[in-house]
N, C-alpha and C positions, 0 to 999 in steps of 0.2 A: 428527952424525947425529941428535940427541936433538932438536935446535932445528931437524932439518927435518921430522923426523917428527910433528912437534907442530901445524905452520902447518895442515896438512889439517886435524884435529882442531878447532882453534880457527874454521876458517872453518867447516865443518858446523857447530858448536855456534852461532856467532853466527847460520846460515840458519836453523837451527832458532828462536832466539830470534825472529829479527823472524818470523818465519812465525807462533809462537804471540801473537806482540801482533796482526800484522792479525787473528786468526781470532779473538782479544779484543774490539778493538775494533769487528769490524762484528756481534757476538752484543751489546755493548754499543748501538750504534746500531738497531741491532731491537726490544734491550728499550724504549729512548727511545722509539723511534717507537711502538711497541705499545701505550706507557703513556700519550702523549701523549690531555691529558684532550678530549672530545667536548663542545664550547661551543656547537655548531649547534643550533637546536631545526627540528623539521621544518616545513614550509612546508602551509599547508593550504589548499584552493580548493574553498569550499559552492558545490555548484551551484544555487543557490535557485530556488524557485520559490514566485513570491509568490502564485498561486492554483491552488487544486485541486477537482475536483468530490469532492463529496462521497462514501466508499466505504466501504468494511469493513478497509480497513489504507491508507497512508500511505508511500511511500516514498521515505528520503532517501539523498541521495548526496552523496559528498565525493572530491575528488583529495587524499592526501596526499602528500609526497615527503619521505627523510629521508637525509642521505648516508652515516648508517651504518647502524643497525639499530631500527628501530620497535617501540617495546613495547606499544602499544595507542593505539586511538581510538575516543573513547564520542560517543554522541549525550546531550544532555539537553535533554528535551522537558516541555512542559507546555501545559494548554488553557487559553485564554483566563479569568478568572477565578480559574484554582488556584493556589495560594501554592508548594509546594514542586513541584522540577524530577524526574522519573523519568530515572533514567540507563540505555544501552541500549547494547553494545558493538558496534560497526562492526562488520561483516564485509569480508575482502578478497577484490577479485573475480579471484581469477586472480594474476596477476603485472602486472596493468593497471595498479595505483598507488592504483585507485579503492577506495572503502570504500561500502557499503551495508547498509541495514537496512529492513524492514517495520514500521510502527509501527499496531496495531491502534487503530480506530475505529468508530464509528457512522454509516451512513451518512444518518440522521436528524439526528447533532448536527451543527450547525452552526459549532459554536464554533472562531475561528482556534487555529492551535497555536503556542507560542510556543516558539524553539530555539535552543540556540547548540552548540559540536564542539570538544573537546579531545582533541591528540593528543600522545603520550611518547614517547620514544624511553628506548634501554638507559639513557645516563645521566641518564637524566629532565629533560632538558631539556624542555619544556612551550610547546606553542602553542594559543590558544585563537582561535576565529572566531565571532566572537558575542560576547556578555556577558550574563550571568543582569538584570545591571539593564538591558542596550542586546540583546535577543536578537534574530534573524532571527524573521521575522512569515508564516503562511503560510495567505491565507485561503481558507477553505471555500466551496464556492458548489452549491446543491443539484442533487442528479442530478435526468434528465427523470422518470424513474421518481415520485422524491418529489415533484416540484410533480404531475405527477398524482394520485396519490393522497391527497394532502393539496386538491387540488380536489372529488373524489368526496366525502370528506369532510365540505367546506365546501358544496356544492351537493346531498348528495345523490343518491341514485341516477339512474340517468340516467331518460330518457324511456322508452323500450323497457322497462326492470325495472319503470318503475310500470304499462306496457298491462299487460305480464303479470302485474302481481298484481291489479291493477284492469279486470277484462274489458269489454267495452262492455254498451251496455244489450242488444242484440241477442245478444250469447253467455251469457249469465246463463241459466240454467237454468230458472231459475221461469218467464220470460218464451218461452222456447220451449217447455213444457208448455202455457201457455194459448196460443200461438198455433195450437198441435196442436188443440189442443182446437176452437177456432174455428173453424179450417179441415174438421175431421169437420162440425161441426154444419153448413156447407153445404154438404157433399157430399149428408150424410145428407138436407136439403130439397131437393137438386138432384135426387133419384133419388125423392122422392114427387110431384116437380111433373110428371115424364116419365110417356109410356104405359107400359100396365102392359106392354105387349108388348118396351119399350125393354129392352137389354142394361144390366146393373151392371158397372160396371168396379172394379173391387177399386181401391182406389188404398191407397200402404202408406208410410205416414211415421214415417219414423224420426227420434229425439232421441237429441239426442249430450249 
């Protein structure tokens, strides 16, 4: 009776055993996989654009993509000429992939901007697109605005600004006072050379 009442026992205890190894071993395969290290660095596509009219900000755009989790993406820019690069943090736009920023400007300067984009993900794997000595190049070319104004400028007011500050000989003031004047002195001999009986006709001249 003893050695039949035991085989239950012994098989439960053995179900129970393998039953706590698999719920071992796949809490062990999770942590594996969990732990398993992140070697990918994220894949980055500058959309360049090698000329821009000249404005009062600048804006660049990047596709990133990373297959786990993205820890940031900077732009660093610099103008033609300056020695050190100003770094400026992407923005994401949405859930689109894409990253943007505004980078202020002059819309006088002319000078190209010189730029390369680095982006991190969690385990800071690193992709760069551009290089501070090889950067992406993006030149300026002036708005309609500025090449007018920089004509005005170089030429001067135009023709019309100078009649009106420079009147003709005929609108000048002085010159229609004595023409007033001339034009009395013959009315005034035209009305002694008629009969005395002839009518005066008032004549009335105004100066503007």
């Amino acid at each position: 009776m003893t050695g039949v009442s035991q085989t239950p026992l012994i098989q439960t205890a053995l179900h129970l055993s393998r039953l706590v190894l698999v719920i071992v071993c796949v809490a062990m395969s999770n942590f594996a996989a969990s732990q398993t290290a992140d070697t990918a660095a994220p894949i980055v596509e500058v959309e360049e654009l090698e000329e821009a009219v000249a404005d009062r900000s600048q804006v660049f755009t990047v596709q990133i993509a990373d297959d786990k989790q993205l820890r940031d993406a900077t732009l660093y820019y610099r103008r033609a000429g300056e020695l050190p690069y100003t770094p400026v943090p992407l923005k994401a736009l949405g859930d689109s992939g894409f990253y943007s920023v505004a980078v202020p400007t002059d819309a006088s300067d002319l000078r190209s901007i010189e730029y390369y984009v680095e982006a991190r993900d969690e385990a800071d794997n690193r992709t760069v697109s551009g290089f501070a000595f090889d950067p992406y190049l993006r030149t300026l070319l002036p708005s309609i605005e500025a090449d007018t104004q920089q004509l005005v400028e170089q030429t001067g007011p135009s023709s019309d600004s100078q009649q009106n500050n420079n009147p003709s000989f005929f609108q000048r003031r002085w010159v229609q006072i004595t023409l007033g004047v001339i034009a009395a002195g013959l009315v005034v001999s035209m009305i002694d050379d008629d009969a005395s009986d002839s009518q005066v006709v008032p004549i009335q001249i105004n100066l503007q």
